[in-house]
GUTORKOL-950382 format. One record per residue: x, y, z of N, C-alpha, C in turn; residue in one letter. Coordinates in steps of 0.001 Angstrom, whole numbers, padded with zeros to 6 digits, always signed. Atoms other than C-alpha are relative to their C-alpha. Example, Ala and Ser with C-alpha at 12.3 -4.5 7.8 and 13.67 -1.06 7.14 Angstrom:
+000890-001190+000000+012300-004500+007800+000900+001200+000000a/-000820-001190-000060+013670-001060+007140-000770+001090+000730s/
This chain:
-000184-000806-001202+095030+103614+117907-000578-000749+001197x/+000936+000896-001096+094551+101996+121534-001367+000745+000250x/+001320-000487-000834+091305+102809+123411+000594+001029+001234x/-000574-000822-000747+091829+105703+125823-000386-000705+001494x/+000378+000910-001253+091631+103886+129434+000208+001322+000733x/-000104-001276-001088+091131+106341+132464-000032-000505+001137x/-000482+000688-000839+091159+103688+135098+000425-001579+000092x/-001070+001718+000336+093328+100678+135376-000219-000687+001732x/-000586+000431-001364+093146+098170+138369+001108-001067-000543x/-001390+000527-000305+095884+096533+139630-000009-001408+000835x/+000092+000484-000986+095251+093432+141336+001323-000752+000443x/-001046+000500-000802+098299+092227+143612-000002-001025+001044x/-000506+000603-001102+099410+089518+145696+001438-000170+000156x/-001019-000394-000626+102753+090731+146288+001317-001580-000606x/-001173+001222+000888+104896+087600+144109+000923+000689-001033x/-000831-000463+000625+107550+088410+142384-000192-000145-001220x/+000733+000067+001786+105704+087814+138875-000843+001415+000063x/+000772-001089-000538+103851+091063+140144+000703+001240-000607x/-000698-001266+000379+106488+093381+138872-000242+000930-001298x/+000594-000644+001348+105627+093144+135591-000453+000628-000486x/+001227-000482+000373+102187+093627+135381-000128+001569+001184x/+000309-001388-000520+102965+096816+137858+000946+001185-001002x/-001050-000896+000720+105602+098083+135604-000899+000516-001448x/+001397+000070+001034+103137+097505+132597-001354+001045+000489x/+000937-000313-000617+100403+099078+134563+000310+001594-000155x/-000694-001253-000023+102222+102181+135149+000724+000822-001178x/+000102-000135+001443+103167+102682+131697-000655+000256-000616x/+001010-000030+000729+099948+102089+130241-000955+001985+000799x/+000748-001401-000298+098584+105117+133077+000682+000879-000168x/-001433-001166+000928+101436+107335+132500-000851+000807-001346x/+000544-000263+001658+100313+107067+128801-001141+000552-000127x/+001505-000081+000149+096595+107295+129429-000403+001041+000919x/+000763-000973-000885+096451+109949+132295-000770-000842+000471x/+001174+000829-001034+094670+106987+134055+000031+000222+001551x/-000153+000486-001793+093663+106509+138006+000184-001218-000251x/-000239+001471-000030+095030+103472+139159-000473-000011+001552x/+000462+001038-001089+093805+100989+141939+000541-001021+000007x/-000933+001082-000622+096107+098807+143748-000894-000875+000787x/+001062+000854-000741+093984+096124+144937+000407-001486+001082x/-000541+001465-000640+095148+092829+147545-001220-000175+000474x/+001247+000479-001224+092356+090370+148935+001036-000876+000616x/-000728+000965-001021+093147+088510+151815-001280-001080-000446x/+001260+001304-000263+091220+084726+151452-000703+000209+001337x/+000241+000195-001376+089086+084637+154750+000102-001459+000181x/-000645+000929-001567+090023+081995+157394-001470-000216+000252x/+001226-000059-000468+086854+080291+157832-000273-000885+001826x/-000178+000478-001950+086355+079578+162164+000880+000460+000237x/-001137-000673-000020+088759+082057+162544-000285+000707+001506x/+000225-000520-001733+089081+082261+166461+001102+001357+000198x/-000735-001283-000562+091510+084905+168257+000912+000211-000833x/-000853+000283+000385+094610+083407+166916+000274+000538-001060x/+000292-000379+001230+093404+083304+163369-000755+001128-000247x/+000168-001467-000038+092238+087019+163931+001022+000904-000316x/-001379-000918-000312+095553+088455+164819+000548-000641-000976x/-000621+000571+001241+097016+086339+161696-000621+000820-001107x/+000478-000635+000933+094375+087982+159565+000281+001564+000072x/+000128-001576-000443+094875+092044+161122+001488-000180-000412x/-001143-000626+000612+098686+091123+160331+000295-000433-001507x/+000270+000500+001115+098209+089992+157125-000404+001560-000857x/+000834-001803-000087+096173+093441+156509+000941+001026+000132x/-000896-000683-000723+098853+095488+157769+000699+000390-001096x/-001239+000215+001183+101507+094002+155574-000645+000857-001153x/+000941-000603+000898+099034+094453+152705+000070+001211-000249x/+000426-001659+000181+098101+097893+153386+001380+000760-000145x/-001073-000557+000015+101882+098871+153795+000715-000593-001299x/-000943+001046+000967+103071+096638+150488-000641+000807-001103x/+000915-000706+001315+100332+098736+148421-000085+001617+000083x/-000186-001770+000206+100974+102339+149636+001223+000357-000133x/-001128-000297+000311+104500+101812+149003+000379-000213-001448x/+000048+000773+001653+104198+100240+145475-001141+001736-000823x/+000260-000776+000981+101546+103483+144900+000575+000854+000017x/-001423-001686+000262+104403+106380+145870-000144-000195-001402x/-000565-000376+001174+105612+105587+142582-000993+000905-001278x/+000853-000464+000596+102387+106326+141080+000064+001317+000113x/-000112-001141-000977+101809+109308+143437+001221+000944-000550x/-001623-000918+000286+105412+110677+142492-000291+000217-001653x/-000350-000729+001621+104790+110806+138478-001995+000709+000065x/+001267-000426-000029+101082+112634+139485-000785-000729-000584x/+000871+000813+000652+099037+109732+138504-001322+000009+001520x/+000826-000226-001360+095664+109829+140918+000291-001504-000442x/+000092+001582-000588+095945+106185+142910-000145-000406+001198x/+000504+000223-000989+094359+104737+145221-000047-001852+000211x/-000541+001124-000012+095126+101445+147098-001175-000345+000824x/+000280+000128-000585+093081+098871+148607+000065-001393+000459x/+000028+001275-000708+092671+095895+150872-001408-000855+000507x/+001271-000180-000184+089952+093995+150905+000097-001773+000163x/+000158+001513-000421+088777+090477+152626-000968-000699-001016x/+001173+000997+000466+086757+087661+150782+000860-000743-001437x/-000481+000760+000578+087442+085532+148075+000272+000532-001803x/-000696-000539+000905+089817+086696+145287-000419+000384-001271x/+000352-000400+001189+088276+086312+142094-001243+000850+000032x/+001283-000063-000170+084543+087210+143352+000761+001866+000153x/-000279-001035-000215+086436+090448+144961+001078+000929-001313x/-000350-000775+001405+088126+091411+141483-000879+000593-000904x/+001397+000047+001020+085341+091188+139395-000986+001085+000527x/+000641-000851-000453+083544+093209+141835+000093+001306-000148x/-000669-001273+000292+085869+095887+142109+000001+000943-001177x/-000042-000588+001759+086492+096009+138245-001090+000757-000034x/+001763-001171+000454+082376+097317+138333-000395+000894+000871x/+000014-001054-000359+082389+099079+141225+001042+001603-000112x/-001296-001258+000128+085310+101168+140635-000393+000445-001304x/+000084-000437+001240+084603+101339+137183+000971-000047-000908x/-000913+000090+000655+087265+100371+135820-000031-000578-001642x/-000063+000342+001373+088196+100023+132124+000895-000805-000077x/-001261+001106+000143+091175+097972+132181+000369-000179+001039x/-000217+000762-001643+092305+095037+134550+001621-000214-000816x/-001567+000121+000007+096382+094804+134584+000412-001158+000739x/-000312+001261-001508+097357+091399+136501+000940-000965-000486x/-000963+000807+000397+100033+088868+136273-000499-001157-000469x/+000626+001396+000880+099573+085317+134488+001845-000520+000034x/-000992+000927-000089+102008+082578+133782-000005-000424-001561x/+000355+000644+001955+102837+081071+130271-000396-000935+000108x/+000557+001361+000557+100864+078277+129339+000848-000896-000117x/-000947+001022+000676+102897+074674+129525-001139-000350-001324x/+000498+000503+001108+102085+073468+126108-000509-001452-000025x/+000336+001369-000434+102190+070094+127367-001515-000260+001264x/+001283+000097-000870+098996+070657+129718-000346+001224+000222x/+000545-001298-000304+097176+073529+128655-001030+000372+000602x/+001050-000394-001307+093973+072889+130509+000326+000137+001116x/-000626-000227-001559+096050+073466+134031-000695+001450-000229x/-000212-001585+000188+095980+077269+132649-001914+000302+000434x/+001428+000058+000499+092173+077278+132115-000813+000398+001724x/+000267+000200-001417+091855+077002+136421+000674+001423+000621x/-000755-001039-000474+094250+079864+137217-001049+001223+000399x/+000831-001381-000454+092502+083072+138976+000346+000987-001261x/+000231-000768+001347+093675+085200+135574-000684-000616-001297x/+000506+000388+001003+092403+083174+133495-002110+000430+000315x/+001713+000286-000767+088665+082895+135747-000336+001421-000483x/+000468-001673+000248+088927+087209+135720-000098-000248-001470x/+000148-000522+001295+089346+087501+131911-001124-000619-000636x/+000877+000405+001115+086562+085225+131056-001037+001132+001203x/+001169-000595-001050+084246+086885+133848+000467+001609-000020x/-000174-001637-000387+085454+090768+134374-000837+000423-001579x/+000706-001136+001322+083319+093441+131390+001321+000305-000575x/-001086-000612+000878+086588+094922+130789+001107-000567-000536x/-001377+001060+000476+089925+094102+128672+000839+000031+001740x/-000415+000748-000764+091897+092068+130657+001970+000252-000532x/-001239-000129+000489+095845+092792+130133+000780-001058+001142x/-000962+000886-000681+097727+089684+131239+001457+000142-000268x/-001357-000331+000400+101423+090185+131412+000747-001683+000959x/-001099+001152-000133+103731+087203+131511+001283+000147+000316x/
């Protein structure tokens, strides 16, 4: 029998490998009566004058509108979900999340392993979360 999960994050950067692990995601809370958390970091822009301000606020924007449209669907089959956007550096701000939120299960996209150079994989930001996050880690390919 699985483990009963009651919150799932979601972390997103909006790629079209993303579908998956939201389709997966949504499945698994469905199943589980979980809350979900839609999560995007933006990298910060380091000397980030006016320019690179107004690049970062529309960046944010997008974001915030790419993740409350992705949680309707949630929202529409009564799943509680809550989306967020959050600056600093990607893996540090996953890992975080995963413990402040409390989350039991991380949902996130991955890539298949070339066989021919499997230490490439080993560097990837899903790979970094699953050795570092407390909780299972559900990579979807």
């Amino acid at each position: 029998m699985l483990p009963r999960f009651h919150h799932v994050l979601v972390p997103l950067d909006f790629t079209e490998k993303n579908r998956a692990a939201l389709e997966v995601a949504f499945d698994l809370a469905v199943h589980h009566h979980a809350r979900v958390t839609l999560l995007h970091v933006i990298e910060p822009i380091s000397g980030a004058d006016g320019e690179l301000q107004a690049f970062t606020t529309r960046l944010r924007q997008r974001a915030e509108s790419e993740l409350e449209a992705r949680a309707q669907r949630f929202a529409e089959a009564g799943q509680k979900v809550e989306w967020k956007v959050i600056e600093g550096h990607r893996l540090e701000e996953i890992v975080r999340a995963s413990v402040d939120r409390s989350a039991d299960l991380i949902v996130m996209s991955s890539h298949p392993l070339d066989p021919a150079r499997p230490t490439q994989s080993w560097n990837t930001l899903s790979y970094q979360v699953s050795v570092l996050c407390r909780c299972p880690i559900l990579l979807v390919k």
